[in-house]
LUMFIRO-571592 format. One record per residue (C-alpha): x, y, z. Coordinates in Angstrom, 3 decimals. Layout:
BEGIN
          X          Y          Z
          X          Y          Z
...
//
This chain:
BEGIN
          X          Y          Z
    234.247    258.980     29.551
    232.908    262.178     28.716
    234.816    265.425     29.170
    231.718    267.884     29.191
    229.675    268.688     32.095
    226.103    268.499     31.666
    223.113    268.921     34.174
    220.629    266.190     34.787
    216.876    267.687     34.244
    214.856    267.395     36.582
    210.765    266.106     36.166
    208.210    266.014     39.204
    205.383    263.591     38.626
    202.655    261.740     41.038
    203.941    258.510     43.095
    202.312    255.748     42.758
    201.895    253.210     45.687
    203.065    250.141     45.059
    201.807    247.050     46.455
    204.440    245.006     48.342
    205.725    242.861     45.732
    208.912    240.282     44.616
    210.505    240.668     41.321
    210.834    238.040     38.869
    214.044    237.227     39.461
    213.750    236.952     43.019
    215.219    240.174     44.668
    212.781    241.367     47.253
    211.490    245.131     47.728
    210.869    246.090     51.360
    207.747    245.547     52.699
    206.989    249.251     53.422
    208.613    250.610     50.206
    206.820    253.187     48.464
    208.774    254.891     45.848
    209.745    258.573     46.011
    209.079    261.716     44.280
    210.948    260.623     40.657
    213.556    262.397     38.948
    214.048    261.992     35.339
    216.586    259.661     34.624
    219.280    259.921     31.842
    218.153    259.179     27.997
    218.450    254.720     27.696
    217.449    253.724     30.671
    215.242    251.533     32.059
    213.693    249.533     35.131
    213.512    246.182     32.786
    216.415    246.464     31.091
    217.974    243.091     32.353
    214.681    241.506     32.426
    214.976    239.025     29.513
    218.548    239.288     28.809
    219.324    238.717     32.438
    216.788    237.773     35.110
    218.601    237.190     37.908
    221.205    239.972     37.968
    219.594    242.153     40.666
    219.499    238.955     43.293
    223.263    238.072     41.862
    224.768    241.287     42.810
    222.551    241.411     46.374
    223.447    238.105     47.396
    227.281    238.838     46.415
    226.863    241.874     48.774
    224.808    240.268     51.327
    227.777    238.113     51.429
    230.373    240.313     51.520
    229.203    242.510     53.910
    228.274    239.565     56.513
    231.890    238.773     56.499
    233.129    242.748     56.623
    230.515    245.479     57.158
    232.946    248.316     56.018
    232.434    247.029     52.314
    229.750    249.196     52.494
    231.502    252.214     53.155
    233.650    251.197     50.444
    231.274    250.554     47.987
    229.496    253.828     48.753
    233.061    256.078     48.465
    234.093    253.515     44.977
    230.936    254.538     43.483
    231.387    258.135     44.187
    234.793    258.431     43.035
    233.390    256.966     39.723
    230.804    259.593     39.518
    233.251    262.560     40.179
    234.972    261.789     36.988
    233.035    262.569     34.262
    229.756    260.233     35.609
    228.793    256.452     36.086
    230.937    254.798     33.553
    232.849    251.917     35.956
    235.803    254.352     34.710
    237.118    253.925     38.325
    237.641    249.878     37.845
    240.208    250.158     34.728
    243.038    248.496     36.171
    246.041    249.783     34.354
    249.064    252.579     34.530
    247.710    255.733     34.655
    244.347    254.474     35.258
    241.870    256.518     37.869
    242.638    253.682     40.275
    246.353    254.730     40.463
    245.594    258.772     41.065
    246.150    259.766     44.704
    242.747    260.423     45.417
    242.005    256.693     44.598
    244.655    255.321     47.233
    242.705    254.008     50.197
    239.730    253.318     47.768
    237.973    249.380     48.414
    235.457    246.953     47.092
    236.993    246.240     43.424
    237.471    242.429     44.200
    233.822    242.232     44.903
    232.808    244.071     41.493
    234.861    241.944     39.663
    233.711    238.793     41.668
    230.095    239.665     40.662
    231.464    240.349     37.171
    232.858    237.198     36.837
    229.760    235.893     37.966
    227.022    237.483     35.740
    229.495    236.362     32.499
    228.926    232.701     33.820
    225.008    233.385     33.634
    224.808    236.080     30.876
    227.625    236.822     29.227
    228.683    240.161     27.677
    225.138    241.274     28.709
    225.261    243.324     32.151
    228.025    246.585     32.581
    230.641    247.119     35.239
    228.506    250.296     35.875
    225.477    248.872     36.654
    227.217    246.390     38.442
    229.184    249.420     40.713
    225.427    250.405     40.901
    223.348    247.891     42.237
    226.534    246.755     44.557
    225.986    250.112     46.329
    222.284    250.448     46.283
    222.382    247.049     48.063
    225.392    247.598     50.276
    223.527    250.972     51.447
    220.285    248.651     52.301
    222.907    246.858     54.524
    223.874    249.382     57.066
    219.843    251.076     57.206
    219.646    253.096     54.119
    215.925    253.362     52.555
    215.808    251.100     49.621
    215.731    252.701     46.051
    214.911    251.012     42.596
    217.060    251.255     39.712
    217.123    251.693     36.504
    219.820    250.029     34.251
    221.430    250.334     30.459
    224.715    251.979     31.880
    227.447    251.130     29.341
    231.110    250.897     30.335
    233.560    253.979     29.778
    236.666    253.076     27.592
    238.904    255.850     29.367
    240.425    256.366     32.655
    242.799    259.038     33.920
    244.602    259.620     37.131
    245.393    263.349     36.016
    241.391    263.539     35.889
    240.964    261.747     38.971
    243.115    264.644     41.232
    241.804    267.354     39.299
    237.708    266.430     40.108
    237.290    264.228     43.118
    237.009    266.408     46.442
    239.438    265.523     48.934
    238.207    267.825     51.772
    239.903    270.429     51.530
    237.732    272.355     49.219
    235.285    275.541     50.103
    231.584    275.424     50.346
    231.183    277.038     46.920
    233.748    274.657     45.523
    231.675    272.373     46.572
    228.180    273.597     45.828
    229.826    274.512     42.073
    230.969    271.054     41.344
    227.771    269.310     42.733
    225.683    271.871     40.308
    227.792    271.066     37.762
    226.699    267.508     37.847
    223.387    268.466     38.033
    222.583    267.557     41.432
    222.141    270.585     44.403
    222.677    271.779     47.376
    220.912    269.475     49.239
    221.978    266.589     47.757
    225.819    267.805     48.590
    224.595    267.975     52.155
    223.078    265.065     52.200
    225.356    263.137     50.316
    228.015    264.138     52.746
    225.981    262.458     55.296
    227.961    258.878     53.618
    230.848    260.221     56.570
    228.703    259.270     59.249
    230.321    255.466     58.380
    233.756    255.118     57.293
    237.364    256.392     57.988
    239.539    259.455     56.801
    243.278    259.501     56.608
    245.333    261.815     59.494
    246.685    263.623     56.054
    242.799    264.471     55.266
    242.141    265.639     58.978
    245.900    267.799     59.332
    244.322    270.958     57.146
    241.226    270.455     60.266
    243.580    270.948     62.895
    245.794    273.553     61.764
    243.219    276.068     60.291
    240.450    275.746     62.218
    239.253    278.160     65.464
    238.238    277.509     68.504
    234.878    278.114     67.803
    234.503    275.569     65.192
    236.533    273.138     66.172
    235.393    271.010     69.906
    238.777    271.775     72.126
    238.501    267.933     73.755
    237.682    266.787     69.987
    240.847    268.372     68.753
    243.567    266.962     71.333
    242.347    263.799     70.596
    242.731    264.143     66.934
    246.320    265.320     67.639
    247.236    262.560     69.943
    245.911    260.184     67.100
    247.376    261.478     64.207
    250.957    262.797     65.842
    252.655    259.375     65.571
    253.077    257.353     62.602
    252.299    257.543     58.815
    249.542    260.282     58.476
    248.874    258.541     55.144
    247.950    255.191     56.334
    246.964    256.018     59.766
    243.156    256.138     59.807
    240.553    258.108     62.109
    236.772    257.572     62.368
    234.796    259.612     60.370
    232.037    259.438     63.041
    233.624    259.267     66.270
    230.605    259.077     67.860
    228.639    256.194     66.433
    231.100    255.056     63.811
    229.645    251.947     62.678
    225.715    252.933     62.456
    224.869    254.869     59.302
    222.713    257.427     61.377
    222.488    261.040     61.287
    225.186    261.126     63.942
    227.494    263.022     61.087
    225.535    266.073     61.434
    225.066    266.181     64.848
    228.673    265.874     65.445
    228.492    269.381     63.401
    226.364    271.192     65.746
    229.364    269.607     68.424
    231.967    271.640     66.341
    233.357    267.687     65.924
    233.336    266.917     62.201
    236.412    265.583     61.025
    237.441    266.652     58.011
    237.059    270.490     57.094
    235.212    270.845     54.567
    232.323    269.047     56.363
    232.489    271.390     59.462
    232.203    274.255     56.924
    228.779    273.759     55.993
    227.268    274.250     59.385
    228.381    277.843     59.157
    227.861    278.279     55.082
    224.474    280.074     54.778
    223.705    278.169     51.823
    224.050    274.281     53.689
    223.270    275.097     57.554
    219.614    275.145     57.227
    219.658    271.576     55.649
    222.695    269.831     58.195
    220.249    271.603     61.085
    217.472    269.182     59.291
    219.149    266.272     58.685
    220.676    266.356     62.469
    217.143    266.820     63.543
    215.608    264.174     61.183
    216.853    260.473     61.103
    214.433    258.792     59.245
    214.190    262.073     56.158
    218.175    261.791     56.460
    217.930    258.138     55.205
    215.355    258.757     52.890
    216.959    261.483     51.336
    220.162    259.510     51.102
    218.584    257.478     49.155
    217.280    259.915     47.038
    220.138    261.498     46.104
    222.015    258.382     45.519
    219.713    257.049     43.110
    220.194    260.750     41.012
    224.024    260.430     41.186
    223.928    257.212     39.914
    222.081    258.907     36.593
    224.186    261.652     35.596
    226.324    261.353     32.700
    225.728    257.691     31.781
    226.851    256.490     28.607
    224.135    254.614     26.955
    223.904    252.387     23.648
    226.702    252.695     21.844
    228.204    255.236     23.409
    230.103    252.686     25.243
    230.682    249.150     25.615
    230.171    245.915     28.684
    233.330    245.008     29.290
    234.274    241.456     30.063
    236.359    241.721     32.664
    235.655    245.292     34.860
    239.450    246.056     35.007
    240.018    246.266     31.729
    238.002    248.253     28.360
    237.852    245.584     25.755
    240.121    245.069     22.867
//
């Protein structure tokens, strides 16, 4: 894992429209897809990475998923927060999967965190068809691109070549991973600090609009906030729900509203003073994020499209490529 921050560059250049087409190995683009504005991706890289070595990796991991979420759809919420947890500590390295003391994995910050059976399921099945060939991290990768296709998200192609980080702290974990109690310009200084923006805090904080918080995430909510940010019916029913019981395991929809679609219902809950945690609420009054929640609460189909967006650039920063790292054989544990 690296320890330095660096910032992702990035490179406009013309889209092309691309024909509706099937890959090689059988995973399916949309119909309708037409690819984005790019961003340059990291240094080792690439779209056909797996393409001899592997084939059939990208319709491994989908069907894995497709699975997965057919029998639970709030894998996909999982999937989404697991990979974003691995980003927050020092990038996309599957750093988050170690599974050992003092690993990531055991920080607080990575207590309610779900979905590493499934990585290591897919693992196990990509070393049956390709062994030591395809990394926990593009693994993590894919699983979420194709989990996010699952609940509506606009599809977004991938590149591959992410190698496997050989370190994992918990002390890191606390330290870097937002719990929601941070300010806006927390925030917006971490997000620039992995090269990404603004917008793409905003509108990665749109992944709340699916999902559940802890009552110990929502307390800070409901004992700082004022009237005039916080919905007065909202807030006696997060105080009925969370005054009982173990505020730790007892859980409250992030989106009370439409909890199960992944819509733009998160930000209009914002302009209804009823976000649930508080650092979410904060950005509708933060000159530097209202203009873009007011957007995103007035645009569905951008909101989506921008998710997308901004998940395919946060899977990019701070890879480790060649042999900067290694593919593990088993995602919970580096190789020895």
């Amino acid at each position: 894992m690296r320890t330095a921050l660096s910032l992702l560059s990035f490179l406009a250049v013309s889209v092309l429209i691309l024909a509706p087409m099937a890959m090689a190995d059988g995973y399916s683009q949309p119909q309708d897809y037409q690819p984005p504005a790019y961003r340059k991706p990291a240094d080792g890289l690439a779209a056909g990475y797996y393409g001899e070595s592997c084939p059939d990796m990208e319709g491994i991991v989908q069907r894995a998923v497709k699975k997965a979420f057919a029998a639970d759809y709030t894998i996909a919420a999982g999937l989404i927060r697991l990979f974003f947890h691995d980003f927050a500590v020092g990038g996309c390295d599957a750093s988050i999967l170690i599974d050992a003391p003092g690993s990531e994995k055991y920080a607080a910050a990575s207590k309610t965190l779900r979905g590493f059976e499934l990585i290591e399921a897919i693992k196990t099945e990509l070393e049956a068809k390709c062994p030591k060939t395809v990394s926990c991290a593009d693994i993590l990768t894919a699983a979420t691109r194709d989990a996010s296709r699952e609940v509506g998200v606009s599809y977004w192609p991938l590149v591959y070549g992410r190698k496997d980080g050989r370190q994992s702290r918990k002390e890191a974990a606390d330290k870097y991973v937002p719990m929601g109690r941070e300010s806006v310009t927390d925030l917006v200084a971490f997000f620039e600090s992995m090269g990404l923006n603004v917008r793409d805090l905003v509108v990665l904080s749109g992944a709340h609009t699916i999902g559940k918080a802890s009552c110990a995430a929502v307390k800070p909510r409901l004992c700082k906030s004022k009237p005039e940010t916080l919905d007065g019916k909202y807030g006696d029913f997060l105080r009925r729900k969370c005054r009982r019981g173990d505020a730790e395991h007892e859980r409250v929809e992030l989106d009370g509203v439409t909890p199960t679609a992944f819509d733009n219902g998160y930000y209009k809950n914002l302009e209804r003073r009823m976000g649930l945690l508080e650092t979410d609420q904060k950005m509708l009054h933060d000159s530097r994020t209202r203009s873009f929640v007011q957007e995103m609460a007035r645009e569905p189909e951008e909101f989506k499209r921008q998710f997308a967006e901004s998940m395919r650039c946060l899977g990019n920063v701070q890879v480790l490529t060649g042999s900067e790292g290694e593919v593990r054989s088993k995602c919970s544990a580096v190789n020895y």
